[in-house]
C-alpha positions in Angstrom: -68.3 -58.0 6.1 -64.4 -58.4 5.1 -65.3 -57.0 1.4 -67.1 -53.9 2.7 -63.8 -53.0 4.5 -61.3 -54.0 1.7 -63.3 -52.2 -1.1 -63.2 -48.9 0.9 -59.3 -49.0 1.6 -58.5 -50.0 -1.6 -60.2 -46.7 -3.1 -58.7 -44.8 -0.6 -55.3 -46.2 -1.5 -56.0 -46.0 -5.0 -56.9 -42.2 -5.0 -54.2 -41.3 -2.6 -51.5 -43.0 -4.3 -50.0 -40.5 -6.6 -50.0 -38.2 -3.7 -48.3 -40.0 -1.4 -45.9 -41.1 -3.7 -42.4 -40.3 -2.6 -40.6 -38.0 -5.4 -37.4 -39.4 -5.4 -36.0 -35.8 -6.4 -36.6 -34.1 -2.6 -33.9 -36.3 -1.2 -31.3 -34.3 -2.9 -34.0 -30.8 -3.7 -31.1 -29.1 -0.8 -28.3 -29.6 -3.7 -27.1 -26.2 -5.5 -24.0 -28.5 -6.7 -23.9 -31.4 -9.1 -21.2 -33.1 -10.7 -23.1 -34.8 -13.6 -21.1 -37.8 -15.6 -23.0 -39.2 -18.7 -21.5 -42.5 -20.5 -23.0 -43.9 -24.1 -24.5 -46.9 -22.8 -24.8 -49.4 -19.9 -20.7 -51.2 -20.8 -19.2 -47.8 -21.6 -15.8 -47.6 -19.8 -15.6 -43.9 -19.9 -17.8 -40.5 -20.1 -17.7 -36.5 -20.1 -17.9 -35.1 -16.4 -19.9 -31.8 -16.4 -20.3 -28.9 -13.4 -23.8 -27.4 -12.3 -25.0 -25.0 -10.0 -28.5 -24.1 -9.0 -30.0 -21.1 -8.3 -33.6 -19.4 -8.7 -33.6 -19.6 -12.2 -32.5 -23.4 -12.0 -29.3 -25.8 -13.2 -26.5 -23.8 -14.9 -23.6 -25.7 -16.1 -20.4 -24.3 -14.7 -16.7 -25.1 -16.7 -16.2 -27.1 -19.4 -17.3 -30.8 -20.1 -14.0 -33.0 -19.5 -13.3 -36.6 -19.7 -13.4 -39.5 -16.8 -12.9 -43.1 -17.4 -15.2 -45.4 -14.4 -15.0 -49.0 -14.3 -13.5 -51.8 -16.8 -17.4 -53.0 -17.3 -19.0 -49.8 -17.3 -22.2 -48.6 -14.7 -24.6 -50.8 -12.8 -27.3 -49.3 -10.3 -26.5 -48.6 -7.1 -27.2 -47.7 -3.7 -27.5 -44.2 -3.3 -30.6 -40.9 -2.9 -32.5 -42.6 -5.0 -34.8 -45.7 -4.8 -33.2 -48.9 -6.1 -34.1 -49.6 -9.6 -33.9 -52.9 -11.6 -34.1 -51.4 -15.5 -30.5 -52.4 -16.0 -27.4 -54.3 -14.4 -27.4 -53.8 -10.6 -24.2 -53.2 -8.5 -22.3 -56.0 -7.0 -19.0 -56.5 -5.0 -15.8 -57.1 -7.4 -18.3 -56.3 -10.5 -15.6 -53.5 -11.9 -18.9 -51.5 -12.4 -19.4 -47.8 -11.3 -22.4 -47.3 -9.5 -25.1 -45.1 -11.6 -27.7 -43.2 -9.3 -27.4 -39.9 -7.5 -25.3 -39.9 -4.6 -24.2 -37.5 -1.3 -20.2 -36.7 -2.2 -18.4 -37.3 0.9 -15.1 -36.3 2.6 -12.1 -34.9 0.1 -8.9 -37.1 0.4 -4.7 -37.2 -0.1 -1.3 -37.5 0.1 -1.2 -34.3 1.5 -1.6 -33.1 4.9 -4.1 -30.4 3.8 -5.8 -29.5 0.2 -7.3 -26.3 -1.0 -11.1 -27.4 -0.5 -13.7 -26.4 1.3 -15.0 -30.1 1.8 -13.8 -31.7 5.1 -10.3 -33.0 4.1 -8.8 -36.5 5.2 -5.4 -36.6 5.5 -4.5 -40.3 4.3 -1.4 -42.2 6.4 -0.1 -45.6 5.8 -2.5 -46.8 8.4 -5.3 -46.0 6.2 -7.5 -48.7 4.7 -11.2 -48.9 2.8 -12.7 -52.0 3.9 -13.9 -54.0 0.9 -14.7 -57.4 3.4 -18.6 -57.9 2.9 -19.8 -58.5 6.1 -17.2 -56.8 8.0 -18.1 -54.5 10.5 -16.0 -51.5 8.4 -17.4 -52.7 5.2 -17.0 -49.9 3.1 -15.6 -47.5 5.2 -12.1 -45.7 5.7 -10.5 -46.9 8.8 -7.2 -46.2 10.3 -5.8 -49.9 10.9 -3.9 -48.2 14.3 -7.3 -47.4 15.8 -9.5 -50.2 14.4 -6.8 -53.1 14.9 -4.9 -55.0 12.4 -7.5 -57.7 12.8 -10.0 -55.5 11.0 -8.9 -54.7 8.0 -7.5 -58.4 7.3 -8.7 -59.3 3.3 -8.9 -55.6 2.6 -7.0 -55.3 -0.9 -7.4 -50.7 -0.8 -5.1 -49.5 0.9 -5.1 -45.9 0.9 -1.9 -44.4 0.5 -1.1 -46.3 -2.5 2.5 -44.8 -3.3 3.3 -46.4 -0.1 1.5 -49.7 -1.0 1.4 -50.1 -4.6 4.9 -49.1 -6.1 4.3 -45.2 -5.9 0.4 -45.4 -7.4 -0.8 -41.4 -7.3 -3.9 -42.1 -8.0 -5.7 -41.5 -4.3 -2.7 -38.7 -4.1 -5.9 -36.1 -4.3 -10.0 -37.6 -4.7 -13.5 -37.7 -2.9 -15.5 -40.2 -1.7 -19.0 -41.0 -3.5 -21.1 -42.0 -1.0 -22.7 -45.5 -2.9 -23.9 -48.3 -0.4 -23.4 -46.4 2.6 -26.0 -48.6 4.5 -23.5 -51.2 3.9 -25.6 -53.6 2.2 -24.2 -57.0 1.9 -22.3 -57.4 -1.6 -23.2 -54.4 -2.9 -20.5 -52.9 -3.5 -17.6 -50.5 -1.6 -14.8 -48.3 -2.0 -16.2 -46.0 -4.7 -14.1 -42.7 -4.9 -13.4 -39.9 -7.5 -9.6 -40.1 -7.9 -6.7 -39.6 -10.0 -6.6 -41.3 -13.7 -3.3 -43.7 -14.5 -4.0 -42.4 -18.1 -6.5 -41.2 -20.2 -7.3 -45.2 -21.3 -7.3 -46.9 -17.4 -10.4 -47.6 -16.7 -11.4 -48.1 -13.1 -12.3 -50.9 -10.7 -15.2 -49.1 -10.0 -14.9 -45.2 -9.2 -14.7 -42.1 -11.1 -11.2 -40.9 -12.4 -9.8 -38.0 -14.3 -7.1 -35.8 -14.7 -5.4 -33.5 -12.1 -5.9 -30.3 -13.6 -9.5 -31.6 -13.3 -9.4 -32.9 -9.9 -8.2 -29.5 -8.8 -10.9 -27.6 -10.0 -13.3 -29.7 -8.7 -11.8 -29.7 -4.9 -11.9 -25.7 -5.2 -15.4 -25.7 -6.7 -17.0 -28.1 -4.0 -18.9 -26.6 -0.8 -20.4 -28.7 1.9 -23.3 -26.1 2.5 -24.1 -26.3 -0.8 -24.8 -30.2 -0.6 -23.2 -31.0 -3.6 -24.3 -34.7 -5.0 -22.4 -37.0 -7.6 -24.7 -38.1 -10.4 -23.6 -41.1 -12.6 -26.0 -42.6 -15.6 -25.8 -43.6 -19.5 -27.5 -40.8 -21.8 -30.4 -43.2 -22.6 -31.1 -43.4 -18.4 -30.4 -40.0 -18.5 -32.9 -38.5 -20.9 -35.5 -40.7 -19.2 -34.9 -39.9 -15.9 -34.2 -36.3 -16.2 -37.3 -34.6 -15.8 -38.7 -36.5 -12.8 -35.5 -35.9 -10.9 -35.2 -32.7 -11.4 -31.7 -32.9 -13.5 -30.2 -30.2 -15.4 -30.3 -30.1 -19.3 -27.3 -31.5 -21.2 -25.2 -29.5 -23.8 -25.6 -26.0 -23.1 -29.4 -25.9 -22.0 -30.9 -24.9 -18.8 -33.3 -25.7 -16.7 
């Protein structure tokens, strides 16, 4: 009796399974923006940063291709629209990796008390932290330490307003937030932005960073209706991945 049951479910599962497959690609089909950043290879401390937008006829890059430095030990998976995925190093906590994967972009952020972006803007004040405490209850999150309590952000080493905090640092003076591990996973990492560059050759702890002129253009370019996603990944992942989720074409091609 048991087989006669099992044989008919498995068949059913078997022939409904590519159907019922989830494509990854619908959790960010809504997107008409995508900022697209490409390394060589998996260690890579740097890339080229590239602008879409989508219409009927599909991706067409916007502006020119300009250079980002991400983290001191390259890309890693992470947490983000699409399913987590093992076919190379995996995001962890303190890892200096940027996360690779497709990802919601968040809130805009500065020095300033506004910025000429169409993104909701967050002013940053000294009382500004991003939790980086695994197991906190703010774990990656941007709290204000007067509303929260000192108590919770105790261990957190990103402060926000970093020229009040780090000897005049600039680089959060304008950035974004890329929305990587926002289930707050345990470990898996925090904190990941688009920000200011040091220099041209300052790789990152683990966000995105560039120059201003850049930065500028992007803020101006960005519109929350348009639910514009961060995409992060080595060529080789790239050119694999490409055509099942839906990415645009590389180097002048469309799509």
């Amino acid at each position: 009796m048991r087989s006669r049951i099992i044989l008919p479910l498995f068949l059913a599962l078997a022939a409904a399974g590519p159907a019922a497959a989830k494509d990854e690609a619908a959790s960010w089909a809504k997107a008409r923006q995508m900022v697209v950043v490409t390394t060589a290879d998996w260690d890579a401390d740097h890339g080229m940063l590239r602008t879409f937008e989508r219409s009927a006829g599909g991706w067409k890059e916007v502006g020119a291709p300009a250079p980002v430095t991400i983290g001191k030990a390259g890309a890693a998976w992470g947490l983000g629209l699409n399913a987590p995925r093992q076919d190379g190093p995996v995001k962890r906590e303190g890892d200096l990796r940027s996360p690779a994967g497709v990802f919601d972009i968040g809130e805009a952020f500065g020095y300033a008390a506004t910025a000429a972006t169409a993104m909701p803007y967050r002013a940053l004040s000294a009382s500004d932290w991003c939790v980086d405490v695994s197991g906190s209850p703010h774990y990656n999150r941007i709290v204000d330490a007067r509303v929260v309590g000192e108590k919770a952000v105790e261990g957190s080493t990103e402060p926000m307003r970093r020229d009040l905090h780090v000897h005049g640092d600039q680089r959060y003076r304008q950035g974004f937030v890329i929305e990587h591990n926002p289930q707050q996973r345990a470990q898996g990492g925090s904190c990941i932005f688009a920000h200011l560059w040091k220099s041209p050759h300052d790789a990152t702890t683990g966000c995105t960073a560039m120059a201003p002129s850049l930065m500028r253009r992007l803020l101006g370019w960005l519109r929350p209706e348009d639910h514009p996603v961060f995409v992060l990944l080595p060529r080789p992942a790239y050119a694999k991945l490409r055509a099942a989720w839906k990415l645009p074409l590389l180097d002048g091609g469309a799509r």
